[in-house]
The first five atom37 places (N, CA, C, CB, O) and aatype in JSON, in Angstrom:
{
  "aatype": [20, 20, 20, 20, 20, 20, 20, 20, 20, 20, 20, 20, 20, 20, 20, 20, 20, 20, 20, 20, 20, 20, 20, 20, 20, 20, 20, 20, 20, 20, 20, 20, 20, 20, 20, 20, 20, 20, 20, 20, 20, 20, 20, 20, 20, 20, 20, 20, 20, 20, 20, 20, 20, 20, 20, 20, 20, 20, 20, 20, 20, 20, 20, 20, 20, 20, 20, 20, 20, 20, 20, 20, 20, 20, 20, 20, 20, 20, 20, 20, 20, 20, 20, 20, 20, 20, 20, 20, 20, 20],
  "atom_mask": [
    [1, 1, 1, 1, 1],
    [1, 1, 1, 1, 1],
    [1, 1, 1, 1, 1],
    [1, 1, 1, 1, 1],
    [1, 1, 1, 1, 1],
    [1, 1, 1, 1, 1],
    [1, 1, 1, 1, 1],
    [1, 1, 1, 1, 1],
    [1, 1, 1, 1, 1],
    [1, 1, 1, 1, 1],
    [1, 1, 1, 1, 1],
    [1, 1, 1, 1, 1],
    [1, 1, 1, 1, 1],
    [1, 1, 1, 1, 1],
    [1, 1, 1, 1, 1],
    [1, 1, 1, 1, 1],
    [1, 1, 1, 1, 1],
    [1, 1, 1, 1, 1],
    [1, 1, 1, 1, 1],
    [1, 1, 1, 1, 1],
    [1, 1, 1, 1, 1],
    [1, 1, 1, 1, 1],
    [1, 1, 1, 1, 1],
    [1, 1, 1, 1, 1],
    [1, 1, 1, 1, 1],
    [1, 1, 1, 1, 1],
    [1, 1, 1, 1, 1],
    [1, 1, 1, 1, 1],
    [1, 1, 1, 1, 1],
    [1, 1, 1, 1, 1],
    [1, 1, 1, 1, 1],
    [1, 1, 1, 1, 1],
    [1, 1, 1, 1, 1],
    [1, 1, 1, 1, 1],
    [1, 1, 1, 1, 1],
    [1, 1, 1, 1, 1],
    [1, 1, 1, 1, 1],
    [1, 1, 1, 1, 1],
    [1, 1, 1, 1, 1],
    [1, 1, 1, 1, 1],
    [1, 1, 1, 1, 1],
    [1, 1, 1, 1, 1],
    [1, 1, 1, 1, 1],
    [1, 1, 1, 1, 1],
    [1, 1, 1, 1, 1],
    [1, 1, 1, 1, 1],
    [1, 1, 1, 1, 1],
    [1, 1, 1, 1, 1],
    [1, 1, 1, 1, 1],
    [1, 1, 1, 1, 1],
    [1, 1, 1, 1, 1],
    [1, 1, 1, 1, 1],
    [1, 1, 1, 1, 1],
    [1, 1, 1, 1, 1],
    [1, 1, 1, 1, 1],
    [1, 1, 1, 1, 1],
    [1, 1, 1, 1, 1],
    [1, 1, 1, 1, 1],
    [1, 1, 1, 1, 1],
    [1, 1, 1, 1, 1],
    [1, 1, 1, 1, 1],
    [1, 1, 1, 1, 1],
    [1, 1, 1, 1, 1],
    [1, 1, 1, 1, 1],
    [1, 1, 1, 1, 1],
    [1, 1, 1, 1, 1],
    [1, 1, 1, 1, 1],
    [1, 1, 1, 1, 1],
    [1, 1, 1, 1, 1],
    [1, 1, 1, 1, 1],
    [1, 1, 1, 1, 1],
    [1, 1, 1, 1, 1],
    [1, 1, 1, 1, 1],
    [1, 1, 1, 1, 1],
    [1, 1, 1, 1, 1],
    [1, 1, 1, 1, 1],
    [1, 1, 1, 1, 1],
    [1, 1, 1, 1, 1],
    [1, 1, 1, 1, 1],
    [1, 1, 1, 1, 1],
    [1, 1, 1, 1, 1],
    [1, 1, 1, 1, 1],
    [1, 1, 1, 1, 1],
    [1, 1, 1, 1, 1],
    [1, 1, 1, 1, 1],
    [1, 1, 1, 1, 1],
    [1, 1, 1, 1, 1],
    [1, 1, 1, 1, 1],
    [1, 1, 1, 1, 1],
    [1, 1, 1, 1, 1]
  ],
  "atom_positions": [
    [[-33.05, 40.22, 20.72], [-32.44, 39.25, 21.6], [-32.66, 37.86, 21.03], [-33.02, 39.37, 23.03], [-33.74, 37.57, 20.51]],
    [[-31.6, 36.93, 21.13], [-31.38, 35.82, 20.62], [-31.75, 34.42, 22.2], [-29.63, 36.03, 19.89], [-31.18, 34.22, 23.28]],
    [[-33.11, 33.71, 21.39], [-33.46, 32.95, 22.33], [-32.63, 31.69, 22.71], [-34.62, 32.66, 22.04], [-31.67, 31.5, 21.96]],
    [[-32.78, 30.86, 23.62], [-31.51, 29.45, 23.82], [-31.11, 28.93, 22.78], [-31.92, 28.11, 24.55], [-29.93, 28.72, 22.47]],
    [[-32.65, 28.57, 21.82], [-32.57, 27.85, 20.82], [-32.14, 28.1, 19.71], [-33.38, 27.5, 20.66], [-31.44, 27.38, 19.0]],
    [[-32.64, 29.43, 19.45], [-32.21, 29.81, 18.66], [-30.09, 30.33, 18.34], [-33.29, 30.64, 18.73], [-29.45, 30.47, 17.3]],
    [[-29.69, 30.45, 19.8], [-28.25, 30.84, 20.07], [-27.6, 29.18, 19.41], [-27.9, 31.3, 22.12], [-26.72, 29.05, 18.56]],
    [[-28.26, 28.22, 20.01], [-27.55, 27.13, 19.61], [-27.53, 27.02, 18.2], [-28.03, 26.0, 20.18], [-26.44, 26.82, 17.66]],
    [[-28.55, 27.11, 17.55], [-28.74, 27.29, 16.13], [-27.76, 27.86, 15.32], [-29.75, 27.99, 15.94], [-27.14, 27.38, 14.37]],
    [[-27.73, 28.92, 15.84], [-26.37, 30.18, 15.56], [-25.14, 29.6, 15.47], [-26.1, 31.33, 16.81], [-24.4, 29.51, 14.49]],
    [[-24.97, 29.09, 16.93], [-23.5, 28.19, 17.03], [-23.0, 27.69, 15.84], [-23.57, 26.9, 17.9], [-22.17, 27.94, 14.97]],
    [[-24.07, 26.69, 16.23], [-23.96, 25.56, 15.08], [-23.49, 25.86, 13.81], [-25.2, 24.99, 14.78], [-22.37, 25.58, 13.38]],
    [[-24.71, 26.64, 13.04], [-24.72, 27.12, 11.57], [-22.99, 28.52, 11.52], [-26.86, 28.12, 11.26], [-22.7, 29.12, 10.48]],
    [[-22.36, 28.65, 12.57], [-21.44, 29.45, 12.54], [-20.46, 28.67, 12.44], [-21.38, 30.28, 13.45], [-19.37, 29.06, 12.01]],
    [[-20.69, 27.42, 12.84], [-19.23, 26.24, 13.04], [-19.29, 25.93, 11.59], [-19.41, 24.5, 14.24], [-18.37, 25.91, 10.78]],
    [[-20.76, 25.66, 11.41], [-20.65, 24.72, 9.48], [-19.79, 26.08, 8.57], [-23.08, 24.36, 8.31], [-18.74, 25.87, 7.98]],
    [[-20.41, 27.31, 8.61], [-19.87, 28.48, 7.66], [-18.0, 28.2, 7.98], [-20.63, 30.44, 8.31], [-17.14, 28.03, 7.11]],
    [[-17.82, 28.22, 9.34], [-16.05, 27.85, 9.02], [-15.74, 26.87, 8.29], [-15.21, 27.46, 10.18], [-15.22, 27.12, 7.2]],
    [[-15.96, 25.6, 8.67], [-15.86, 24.3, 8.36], [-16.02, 24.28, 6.2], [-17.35, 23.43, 9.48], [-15.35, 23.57, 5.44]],
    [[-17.05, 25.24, 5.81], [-17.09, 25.15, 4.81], [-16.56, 25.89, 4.48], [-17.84, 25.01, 4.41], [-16.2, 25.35, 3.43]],
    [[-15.94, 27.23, 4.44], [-14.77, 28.2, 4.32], [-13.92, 27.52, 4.4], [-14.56, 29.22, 5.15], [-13.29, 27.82, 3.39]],
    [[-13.06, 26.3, 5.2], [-12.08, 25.99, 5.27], [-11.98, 24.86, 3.98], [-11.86, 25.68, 6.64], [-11.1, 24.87, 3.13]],
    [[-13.33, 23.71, 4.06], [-12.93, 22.86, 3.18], [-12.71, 23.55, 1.79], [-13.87, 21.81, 3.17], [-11.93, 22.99, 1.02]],
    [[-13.51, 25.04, 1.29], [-12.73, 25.61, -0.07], [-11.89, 26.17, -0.48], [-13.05, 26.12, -0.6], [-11.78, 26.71, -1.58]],
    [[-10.98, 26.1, 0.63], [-9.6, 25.99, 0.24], [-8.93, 25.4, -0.23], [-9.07, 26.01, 0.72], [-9.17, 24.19, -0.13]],
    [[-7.64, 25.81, -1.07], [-7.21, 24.11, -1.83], [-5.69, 24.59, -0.6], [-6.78, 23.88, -4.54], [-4.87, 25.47, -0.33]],
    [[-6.08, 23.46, -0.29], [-4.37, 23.02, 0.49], [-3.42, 23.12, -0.08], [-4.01, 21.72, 0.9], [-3.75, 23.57, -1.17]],
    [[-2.3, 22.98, -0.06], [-0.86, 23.04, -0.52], [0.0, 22.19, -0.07], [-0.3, 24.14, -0.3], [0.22, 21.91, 1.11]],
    [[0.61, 21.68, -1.26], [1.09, 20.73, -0.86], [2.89, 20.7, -0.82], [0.41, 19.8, -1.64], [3.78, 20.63, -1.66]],
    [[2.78, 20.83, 1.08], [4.25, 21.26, 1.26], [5.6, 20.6, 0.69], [4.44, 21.23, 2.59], [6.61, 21.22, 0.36]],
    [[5.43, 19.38, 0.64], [6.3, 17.83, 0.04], [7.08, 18.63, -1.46], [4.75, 16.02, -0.59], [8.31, 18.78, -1.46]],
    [[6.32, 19.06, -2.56], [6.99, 19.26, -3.72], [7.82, 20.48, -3.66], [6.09, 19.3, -4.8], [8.86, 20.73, -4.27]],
    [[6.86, 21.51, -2.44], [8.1, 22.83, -2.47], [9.47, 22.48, -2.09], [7.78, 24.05, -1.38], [10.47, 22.87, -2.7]],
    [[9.46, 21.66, -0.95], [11.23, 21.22, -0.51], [11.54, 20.13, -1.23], [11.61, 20.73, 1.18], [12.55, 19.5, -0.91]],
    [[10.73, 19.68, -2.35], [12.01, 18.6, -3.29], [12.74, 20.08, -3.73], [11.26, 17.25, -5.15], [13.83, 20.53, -3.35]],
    [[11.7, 20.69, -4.69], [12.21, 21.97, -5.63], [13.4, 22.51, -4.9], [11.02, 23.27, -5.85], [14.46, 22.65, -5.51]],
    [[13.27, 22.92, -3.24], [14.52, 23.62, -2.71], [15.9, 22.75, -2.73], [14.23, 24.04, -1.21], [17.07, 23.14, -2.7]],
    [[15.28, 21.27, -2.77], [16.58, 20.15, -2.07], [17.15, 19.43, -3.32], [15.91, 18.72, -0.83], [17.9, 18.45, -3.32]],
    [[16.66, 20.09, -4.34], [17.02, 18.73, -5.71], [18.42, 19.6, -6.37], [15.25, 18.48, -7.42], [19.26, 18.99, -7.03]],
    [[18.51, 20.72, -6.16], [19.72, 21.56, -6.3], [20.71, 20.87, -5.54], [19.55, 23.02, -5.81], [21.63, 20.38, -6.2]],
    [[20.76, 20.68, -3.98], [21.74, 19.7, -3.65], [21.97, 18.29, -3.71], [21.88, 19.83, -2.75], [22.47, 17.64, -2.79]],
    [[21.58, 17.81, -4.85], [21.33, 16.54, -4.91], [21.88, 16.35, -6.52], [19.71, 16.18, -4.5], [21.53, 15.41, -7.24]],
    [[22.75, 17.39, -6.89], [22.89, 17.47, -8.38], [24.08, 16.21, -8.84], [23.44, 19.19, -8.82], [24.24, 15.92, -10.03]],
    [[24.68, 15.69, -8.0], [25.61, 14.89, -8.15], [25.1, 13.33, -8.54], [26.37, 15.02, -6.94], [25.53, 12.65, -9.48]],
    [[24.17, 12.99, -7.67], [23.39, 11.69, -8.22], [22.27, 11.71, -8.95], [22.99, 10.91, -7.29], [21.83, 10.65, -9.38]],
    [[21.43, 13.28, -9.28], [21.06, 13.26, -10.86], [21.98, 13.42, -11.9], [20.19, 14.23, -11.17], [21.45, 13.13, -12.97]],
    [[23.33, 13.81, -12.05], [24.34, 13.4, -13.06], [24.49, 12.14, -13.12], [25.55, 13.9, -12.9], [24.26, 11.6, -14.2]],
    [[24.86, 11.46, -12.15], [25.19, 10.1, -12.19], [24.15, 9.27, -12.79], [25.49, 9.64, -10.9], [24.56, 8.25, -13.34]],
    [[22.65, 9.52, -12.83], [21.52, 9.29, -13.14], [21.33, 8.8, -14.49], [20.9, 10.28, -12.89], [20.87, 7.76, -14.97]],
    [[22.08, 10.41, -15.15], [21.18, 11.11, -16.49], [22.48, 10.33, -16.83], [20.71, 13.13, -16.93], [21.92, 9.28, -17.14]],
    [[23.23, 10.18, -16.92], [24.81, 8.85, -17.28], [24.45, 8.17, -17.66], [25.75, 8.04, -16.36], [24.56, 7.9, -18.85]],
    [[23.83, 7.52, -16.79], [23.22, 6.12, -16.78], [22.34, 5.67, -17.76], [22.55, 5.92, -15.69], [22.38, 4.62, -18.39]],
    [[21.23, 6.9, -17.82], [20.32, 6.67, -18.98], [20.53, 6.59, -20.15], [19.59, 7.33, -19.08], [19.9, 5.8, -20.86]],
    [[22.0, 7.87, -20.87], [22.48, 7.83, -21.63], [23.13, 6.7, -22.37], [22.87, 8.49, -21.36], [22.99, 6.43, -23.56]],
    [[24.23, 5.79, -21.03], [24.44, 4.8, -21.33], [23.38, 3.68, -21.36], [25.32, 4.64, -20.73], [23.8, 2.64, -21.86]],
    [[22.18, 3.65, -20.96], [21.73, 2.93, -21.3], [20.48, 2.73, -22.48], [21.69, 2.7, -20.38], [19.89, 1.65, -22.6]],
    [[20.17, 3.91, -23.32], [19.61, 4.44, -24.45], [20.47, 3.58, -25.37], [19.68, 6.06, -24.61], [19.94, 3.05, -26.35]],
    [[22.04, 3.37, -25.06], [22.78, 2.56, -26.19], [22.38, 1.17, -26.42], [24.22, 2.49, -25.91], [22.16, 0.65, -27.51]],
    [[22.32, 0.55, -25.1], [22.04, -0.8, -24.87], [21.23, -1.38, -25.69], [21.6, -1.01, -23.74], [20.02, -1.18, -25.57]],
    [[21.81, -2.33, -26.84], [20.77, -2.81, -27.86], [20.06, -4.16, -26.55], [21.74, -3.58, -29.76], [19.02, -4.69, -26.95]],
    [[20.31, -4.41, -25.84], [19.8, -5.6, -25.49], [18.68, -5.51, -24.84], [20.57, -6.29, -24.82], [17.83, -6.41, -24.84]],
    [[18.55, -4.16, -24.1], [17.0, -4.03, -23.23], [17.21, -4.02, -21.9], [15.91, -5.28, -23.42], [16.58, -3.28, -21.14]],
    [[18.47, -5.14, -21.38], [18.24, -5.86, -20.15], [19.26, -4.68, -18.96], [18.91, -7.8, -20.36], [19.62, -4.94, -17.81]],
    [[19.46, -3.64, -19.59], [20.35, -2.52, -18.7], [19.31, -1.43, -18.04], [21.54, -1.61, -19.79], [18.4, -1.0, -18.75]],
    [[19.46, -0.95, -16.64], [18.56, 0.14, -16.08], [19.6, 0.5, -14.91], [16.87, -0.4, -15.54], [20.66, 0.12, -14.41]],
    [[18.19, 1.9, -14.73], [19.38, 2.47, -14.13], [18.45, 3.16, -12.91], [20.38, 3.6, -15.23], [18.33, 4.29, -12.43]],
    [[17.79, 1.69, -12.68], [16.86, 1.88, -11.0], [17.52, 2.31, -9.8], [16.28, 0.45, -10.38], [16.93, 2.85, -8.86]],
    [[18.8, 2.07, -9.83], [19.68, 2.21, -8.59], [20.14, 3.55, -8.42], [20.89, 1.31, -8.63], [20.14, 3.98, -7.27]],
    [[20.57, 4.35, -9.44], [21.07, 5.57, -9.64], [19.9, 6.38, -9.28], [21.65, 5.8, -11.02], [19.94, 7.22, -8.38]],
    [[18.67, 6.08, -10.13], [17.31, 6.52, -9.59], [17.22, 7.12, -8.35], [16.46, 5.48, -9.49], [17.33, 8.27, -7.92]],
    [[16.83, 5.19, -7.59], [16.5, 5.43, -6.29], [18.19, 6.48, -5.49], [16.08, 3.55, -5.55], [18.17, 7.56, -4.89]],
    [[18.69, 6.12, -5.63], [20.0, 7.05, -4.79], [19.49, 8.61, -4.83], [21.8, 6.96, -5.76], [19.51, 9.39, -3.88]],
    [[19.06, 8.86, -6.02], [18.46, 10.8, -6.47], [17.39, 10.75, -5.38], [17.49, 11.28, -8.56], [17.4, 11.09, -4.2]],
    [[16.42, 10.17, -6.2], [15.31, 10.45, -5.08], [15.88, 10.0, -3.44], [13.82, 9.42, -5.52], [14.97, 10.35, -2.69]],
    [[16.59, 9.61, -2.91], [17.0, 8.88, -1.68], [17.55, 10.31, -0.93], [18.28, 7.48, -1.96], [17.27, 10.69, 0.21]],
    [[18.21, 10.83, -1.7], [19.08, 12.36, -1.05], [17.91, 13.28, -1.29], [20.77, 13.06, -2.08], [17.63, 13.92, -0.27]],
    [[17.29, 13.48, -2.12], [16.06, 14.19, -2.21], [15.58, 14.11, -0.67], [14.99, 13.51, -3.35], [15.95, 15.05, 0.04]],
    [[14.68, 12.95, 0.03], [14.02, 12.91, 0.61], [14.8, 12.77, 1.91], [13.21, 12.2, 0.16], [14.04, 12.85, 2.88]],
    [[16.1, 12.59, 2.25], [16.72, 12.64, 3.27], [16.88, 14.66, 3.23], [18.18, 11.48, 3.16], [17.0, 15.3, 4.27]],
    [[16.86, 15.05, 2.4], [16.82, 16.8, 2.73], [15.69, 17.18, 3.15], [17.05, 17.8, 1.56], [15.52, 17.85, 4.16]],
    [[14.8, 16.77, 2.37], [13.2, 17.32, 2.87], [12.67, 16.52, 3.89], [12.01, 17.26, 1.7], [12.34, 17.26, 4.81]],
    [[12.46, 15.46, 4.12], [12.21, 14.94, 5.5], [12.28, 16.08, 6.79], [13.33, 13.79, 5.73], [11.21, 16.63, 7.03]],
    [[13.17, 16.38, 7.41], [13.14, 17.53, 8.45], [12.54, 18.62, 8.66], [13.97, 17.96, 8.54], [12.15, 19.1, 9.72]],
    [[12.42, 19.29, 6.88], [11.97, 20.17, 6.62], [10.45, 20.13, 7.07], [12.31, 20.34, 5.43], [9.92, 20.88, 7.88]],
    [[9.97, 19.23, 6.46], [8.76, 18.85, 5.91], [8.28, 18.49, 7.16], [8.72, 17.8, 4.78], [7.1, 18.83, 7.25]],
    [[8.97, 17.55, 8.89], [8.23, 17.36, 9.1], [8.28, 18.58, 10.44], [8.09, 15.99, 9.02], [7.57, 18.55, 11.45]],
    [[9.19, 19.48, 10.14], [8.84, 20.6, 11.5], [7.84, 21.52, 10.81], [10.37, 21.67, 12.18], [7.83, 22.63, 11.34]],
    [[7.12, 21.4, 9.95], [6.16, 22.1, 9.33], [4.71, 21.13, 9.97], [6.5, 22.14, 7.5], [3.58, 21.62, 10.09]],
    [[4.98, 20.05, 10.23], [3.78, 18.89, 10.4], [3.48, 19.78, 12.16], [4.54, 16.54, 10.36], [2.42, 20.21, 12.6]],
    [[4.89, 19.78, 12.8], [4.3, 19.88, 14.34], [3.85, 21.65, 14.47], [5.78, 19.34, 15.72], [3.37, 22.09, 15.52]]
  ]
}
């Protein structure tokens, strides 16, 4: 038979064994699985992208980029996964 003190003891040292079972887990990180699913529909402004770069690999001058085309890829990216991502949060 397990005395008061000793039951609390128990508790306790039973909460830390989860707590440390849980922290050695490695988490996962949901964010990169739904780019991977959403970057397939998003193939139109990574063409427009990889264009861009091309044309701008020519550019002897330096002063050409192609931040905008960029941000637009990643922009549809994260307007797909957003929803995804956050009915997984609730």
């Amino acid at each position: 038979m397990i005395s008061c003190g000793h039951a609390k003891l128990y508790e306790i040292l039973s909460f830390y064994s989860i707590v440390v079972r849980l922290a050695d887990e490695e988490p996962v990180d949901q964010k990169k699985y739904f780019e991977d699913l959403c970057k397939p529909k998003c193939v139109r402004a990574w063409l427009e992208y990889q264009g861009c770069v091309k044309r701008v690999d020519a550019d002897e001058t330096g002063h050409k980029h192609c931040t905008g085309q960029y941000f637009d890829y990643w922009q549809c990216v994260d307007k797909c996964v957003a929803p995804k991502l956050f009915d997984k949060l609730k």
